[in-house]
C-alpha atoms as an extended CHARMM CRD file, in Angstrom:
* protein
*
       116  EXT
         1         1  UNK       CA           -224.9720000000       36.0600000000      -75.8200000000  PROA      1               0.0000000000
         2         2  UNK       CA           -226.5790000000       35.9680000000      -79.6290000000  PROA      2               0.0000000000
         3         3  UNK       CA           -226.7620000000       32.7600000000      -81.4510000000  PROA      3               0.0000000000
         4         4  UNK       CA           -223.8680000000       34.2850000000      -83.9290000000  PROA      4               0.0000000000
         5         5  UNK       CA           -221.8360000000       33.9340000000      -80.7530000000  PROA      5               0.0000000000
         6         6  UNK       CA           -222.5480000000       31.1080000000      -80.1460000000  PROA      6               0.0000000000
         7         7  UNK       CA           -221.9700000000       29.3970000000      -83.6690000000  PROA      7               0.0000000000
         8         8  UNK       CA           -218.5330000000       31.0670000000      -84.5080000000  PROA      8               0.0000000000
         9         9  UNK       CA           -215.5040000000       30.8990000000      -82.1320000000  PROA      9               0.0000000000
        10        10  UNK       CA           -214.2570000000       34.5030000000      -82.4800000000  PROA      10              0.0000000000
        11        11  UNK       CA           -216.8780000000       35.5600000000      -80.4650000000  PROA      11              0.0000000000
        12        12  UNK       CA           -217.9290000000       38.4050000000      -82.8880000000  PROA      12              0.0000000000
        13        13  UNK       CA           -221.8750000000       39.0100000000      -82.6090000000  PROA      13              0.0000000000
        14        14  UNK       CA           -224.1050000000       39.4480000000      -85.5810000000  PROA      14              0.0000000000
        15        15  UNK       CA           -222.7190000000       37.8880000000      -89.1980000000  PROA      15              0.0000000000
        16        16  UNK       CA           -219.8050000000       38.4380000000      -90.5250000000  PROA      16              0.0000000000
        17        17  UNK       CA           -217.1060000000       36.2660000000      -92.8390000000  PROA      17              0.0000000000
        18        18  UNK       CA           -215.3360000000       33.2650000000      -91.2170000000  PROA      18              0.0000000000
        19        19  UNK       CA           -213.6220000000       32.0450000000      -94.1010000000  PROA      19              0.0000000000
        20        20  UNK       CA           -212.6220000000       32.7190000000      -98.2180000000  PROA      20              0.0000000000
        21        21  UNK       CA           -212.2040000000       29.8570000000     -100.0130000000  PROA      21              0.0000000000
        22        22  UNK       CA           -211.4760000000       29.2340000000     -104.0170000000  PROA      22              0.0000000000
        23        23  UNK       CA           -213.8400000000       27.2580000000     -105.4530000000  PROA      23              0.0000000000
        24        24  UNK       CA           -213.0460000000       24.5690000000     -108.6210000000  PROA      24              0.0000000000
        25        25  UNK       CA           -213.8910000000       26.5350000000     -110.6760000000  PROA      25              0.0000000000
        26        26  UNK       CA           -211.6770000000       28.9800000000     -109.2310000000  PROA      26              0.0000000000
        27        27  UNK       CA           -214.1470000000       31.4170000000     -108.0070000000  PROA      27              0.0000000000
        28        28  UNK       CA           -213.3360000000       33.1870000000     -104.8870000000  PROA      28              0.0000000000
        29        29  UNK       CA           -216.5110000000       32.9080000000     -101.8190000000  PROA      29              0.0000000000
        30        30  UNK       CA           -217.2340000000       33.9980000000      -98.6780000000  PROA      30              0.0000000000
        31        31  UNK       CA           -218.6370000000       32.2300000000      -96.0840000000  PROA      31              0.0000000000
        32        32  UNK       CA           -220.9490000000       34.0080000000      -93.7560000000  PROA      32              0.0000000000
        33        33  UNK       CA           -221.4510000000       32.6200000000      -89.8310000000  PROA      33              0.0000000000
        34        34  UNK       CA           -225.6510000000       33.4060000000      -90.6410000000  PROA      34              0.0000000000
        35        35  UNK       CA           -225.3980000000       30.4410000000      -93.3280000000  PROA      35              0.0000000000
        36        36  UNK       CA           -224.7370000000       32.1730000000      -96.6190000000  PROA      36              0.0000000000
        37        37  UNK       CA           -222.4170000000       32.1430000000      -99.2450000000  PROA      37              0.0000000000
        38        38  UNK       CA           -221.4080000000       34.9830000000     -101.6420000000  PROA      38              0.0000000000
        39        39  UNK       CA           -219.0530000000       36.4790000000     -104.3020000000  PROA      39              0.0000000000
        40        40  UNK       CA           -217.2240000000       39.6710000000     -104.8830000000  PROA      40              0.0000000000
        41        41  UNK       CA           -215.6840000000       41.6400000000     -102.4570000000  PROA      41              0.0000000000
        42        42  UNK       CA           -216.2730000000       41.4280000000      -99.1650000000  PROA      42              0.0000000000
        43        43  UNK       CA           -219.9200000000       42.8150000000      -97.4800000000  PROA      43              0.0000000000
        44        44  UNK       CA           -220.3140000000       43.8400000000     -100.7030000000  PROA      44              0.0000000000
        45        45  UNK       CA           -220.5710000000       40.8540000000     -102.3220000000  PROA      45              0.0000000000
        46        46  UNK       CA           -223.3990000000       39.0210000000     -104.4370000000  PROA      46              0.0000000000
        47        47  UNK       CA           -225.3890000000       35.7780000000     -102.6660000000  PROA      47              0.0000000000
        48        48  UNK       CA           -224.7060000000       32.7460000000     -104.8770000000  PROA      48              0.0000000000
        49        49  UNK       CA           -227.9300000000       32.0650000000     -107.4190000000  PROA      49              0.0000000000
        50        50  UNK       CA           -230.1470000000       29.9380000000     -105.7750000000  PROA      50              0.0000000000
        51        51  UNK       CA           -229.0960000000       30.1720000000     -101.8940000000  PROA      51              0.0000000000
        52        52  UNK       CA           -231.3020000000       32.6990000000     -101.1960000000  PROA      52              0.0000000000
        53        53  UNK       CA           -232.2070000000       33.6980000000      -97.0950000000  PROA      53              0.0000000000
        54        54  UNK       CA           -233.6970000000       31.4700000000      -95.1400000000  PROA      54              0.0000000000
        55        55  UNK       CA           -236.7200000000       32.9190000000      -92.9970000000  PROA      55              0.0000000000
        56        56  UNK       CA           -237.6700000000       31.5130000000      -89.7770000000  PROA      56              0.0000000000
        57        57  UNK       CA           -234.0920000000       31.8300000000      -87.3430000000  PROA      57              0.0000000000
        58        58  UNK       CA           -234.2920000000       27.8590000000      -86.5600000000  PROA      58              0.0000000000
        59        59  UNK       CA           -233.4880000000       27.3240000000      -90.6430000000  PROA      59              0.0000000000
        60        60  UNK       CA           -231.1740000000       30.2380000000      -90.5470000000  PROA      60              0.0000000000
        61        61  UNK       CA           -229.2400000000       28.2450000000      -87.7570000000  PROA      61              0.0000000000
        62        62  UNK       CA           -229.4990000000       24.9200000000      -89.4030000000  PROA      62              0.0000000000
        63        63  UNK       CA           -228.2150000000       26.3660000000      -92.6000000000  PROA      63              0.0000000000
        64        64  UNK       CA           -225.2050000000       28.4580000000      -90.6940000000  PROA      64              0.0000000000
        65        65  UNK       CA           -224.3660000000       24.5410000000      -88.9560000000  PROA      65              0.0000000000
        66        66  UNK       CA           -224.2440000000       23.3920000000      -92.2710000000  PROA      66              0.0000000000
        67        67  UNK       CA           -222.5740000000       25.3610000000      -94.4380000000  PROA      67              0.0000000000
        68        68  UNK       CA           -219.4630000000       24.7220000000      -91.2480000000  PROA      68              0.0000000000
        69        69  UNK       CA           -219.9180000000       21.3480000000      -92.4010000000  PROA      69              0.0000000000
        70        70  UNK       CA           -219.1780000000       21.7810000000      -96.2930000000  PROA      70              0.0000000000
        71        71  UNK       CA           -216.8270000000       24.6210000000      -95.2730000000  PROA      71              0.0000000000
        72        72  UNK       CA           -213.6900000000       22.5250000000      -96.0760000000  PROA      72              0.0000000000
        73        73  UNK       CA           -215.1940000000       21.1600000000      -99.3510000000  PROA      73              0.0000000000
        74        74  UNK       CA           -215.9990000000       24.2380000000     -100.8910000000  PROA      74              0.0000000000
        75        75  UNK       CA           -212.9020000000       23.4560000000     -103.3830000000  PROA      75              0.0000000000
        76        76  UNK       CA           -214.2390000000       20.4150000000     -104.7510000000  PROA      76              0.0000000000
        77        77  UNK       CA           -217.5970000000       22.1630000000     -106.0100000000  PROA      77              0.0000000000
        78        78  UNK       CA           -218.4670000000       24.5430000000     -108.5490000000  PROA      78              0.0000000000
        79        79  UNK       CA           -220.1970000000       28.0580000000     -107.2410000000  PROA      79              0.0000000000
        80        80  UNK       CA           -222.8590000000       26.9660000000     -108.7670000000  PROA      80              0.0000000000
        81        81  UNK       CA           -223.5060000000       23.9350000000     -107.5800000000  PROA      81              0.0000000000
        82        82  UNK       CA           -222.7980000000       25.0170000000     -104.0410000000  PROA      82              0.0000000000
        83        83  UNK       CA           -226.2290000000       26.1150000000     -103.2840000000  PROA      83              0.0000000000
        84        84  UNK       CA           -227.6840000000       22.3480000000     -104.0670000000  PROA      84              0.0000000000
        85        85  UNK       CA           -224.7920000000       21.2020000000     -101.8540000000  PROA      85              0.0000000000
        86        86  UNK       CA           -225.4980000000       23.0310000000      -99.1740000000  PROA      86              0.0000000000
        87        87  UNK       CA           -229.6790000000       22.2080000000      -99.2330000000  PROA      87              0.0000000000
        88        88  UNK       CA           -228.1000000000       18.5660000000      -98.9470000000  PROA      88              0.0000000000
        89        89  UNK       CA           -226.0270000000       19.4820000000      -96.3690000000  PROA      89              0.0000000000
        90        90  UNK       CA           -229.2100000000       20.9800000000      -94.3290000000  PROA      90              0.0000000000
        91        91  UNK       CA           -231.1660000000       17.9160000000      -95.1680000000  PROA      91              0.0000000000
        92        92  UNK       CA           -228.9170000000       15.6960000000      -93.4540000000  PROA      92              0.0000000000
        93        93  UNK       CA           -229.7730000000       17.7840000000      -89.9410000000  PROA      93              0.0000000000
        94        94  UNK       CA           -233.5010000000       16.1960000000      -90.3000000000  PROA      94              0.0000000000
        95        95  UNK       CA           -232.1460000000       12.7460000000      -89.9480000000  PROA      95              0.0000000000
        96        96  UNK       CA           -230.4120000000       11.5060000000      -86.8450000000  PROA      96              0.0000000000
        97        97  UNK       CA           -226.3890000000       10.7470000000      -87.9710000000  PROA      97              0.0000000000
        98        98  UNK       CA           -223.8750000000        9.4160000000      -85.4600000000  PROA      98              0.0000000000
        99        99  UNK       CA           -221.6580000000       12.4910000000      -85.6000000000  PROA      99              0.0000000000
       100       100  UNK       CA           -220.5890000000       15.1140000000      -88.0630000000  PROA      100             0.0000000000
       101       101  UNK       CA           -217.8080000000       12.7250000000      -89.7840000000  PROA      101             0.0000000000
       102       102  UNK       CA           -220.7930000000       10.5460000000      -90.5060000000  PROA      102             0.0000000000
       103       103  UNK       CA           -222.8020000000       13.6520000000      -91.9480000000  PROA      103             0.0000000000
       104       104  UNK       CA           -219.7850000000       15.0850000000      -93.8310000000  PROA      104             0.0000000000
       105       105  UNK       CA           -219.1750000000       11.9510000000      -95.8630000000  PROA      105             0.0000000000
       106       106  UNK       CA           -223.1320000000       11.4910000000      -96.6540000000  PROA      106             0.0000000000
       107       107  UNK       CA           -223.2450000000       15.1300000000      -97.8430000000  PROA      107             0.0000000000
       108       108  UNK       CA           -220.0620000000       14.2450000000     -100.1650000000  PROA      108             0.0000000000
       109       109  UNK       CA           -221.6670000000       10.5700000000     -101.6690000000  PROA      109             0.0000000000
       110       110  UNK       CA           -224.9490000000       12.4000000000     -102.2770000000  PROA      110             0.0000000000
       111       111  UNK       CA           -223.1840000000       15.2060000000     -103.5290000000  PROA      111             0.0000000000
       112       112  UNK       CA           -221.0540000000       13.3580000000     -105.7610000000  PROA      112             0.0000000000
       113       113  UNK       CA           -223.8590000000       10.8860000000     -107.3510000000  PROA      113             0.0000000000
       114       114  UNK       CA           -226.4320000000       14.0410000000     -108.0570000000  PROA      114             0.0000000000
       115       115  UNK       CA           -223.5480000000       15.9930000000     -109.6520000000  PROA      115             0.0000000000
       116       116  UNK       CA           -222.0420000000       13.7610000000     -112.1850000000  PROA      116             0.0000000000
């Protein structure tokens, strides 16, 4: 079994989409299982300025575990300000939290206080 497998419940191995969302500023993204994020349609679409690839596979899993975490937030950020939210969402996996929940609602304060 890959590590795609592993991180995405459909099973499906290698990366693919595992969910669209709208962002606020009302662009549509795609969320990848091998951490990134992009625009336009479908494979086809353009990685979000300032994402980038990551190029060793332990920060290509550690970004793929954290962009699940900001998953369901995607709506309250800009597109372009999802890249910086995401690098604080990795960050958080180089400090010891309780528990996701924990992690989740740092990413958002830090998030918050950097963006206004």
């Amino acid at each position: 079994m890959t590590e795609q497998a592993i991180l995405c419940s459909c099973g499906k191995p290698g990366p693919h989409i595992f969910a669209v969302r709208l962002t606020f500023d009302e662009k549509k993204v795609s969320l990848w299982t091998d951490g990134t994020i992009t625009y336009g349609p479908g494979r086809f679409g353009m990685i979000l300025r300032g994402l980038g690839r990551p190029r060793s596979a332990s920060k290509a899993r550690t970004q793929a575990i954290a962009l699940r975490l900001i998953a369901d937030d995607v709506s309250l950020y800009s597109a372009s300000s999802l890249p910086s939210v995401l690098r604080l969402a990795t960050g958080t996996y180089a400090n010891d939290y309780i528990n996701d929940d924990y992690r989740r609602s740092d990413v958002r304060a830090r998030a918050h206080r950097r963006l206004l």
